[in-house]
N, C-alpha and C positions, 0 to 999 in steps of 0.2 A: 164397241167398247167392252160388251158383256164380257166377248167370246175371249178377249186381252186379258181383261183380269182373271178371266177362267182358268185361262192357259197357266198365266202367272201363279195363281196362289195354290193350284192343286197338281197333287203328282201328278206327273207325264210323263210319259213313254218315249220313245226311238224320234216320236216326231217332233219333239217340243223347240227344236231350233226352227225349223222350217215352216212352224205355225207364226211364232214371235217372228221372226223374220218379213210377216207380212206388215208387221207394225213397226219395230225397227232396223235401222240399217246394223248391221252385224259387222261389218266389216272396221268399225270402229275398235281397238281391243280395249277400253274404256268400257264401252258400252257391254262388249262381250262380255266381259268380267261381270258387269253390274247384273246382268241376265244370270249368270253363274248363281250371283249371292242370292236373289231375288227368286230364284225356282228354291235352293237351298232352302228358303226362308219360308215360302209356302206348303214347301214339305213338311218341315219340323214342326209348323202349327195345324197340319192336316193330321199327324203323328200324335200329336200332344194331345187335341183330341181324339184321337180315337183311344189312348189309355184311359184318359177320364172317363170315356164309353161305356170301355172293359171293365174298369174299375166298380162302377156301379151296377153293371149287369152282375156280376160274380157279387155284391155285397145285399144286391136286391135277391137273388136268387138262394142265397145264406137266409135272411130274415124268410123265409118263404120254407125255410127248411127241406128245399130241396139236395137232393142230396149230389156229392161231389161229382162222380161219372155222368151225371145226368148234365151239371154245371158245364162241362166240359164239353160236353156233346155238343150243347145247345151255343157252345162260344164258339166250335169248329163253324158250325154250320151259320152262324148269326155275323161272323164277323170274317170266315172264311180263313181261319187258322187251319194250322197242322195240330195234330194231336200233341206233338211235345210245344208247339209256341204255346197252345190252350191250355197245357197244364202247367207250362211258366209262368203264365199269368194268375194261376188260380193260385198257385203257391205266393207270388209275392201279394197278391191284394187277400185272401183269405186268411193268408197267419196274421196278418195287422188285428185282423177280431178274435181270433182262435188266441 
């Protein structure tokens, strides 16, 4: 049951039909569909938080007067960005206080 909702509510990869597969019949396009919306869905709340994440790492890292490149550094490595995603993020949650 764990390994189901594991599959279900968090990204997956290449395999993620052939895992759910073990629990439901796929062959339904009812069902298929509902598996569609349901990975969709565990995405965009595994997504949603991880901005709130980012968001407080970069506002806690400001209060701390750390400074910007150092910010950035530490959100490549801490959350496994590219240098331009880390510094899209610092720009939209950093001007909200600046």
């Amino acid at each position: 049951m764990l390994e189901f909702l594991s599959t279900i509510f968090y990204p997956h990869g290449k395999g993620f039909r052939k895992k759910i597969a073990k629990y439901i019949d796929l062959e339904s396009s009812l069902l298929s569909e509902e598996v569609d919306r349901m990975s969709g869905l565990g995405e965009s709340i595994y997504l949603e938080g991880m901005e709130q994440g980012i968001e407080a790492f970069i506002l806690d890292n400001l209060e701390e007067k750390i400074p910007k490149e150092r910010i950035i550094e530490k959100l490549q490595r801490r959350f496994r960005l590219t240098e331009a995603e880390a510094r899209a993020y610092f720009e939209k949650y950093a001007m909200a206080v600046w």
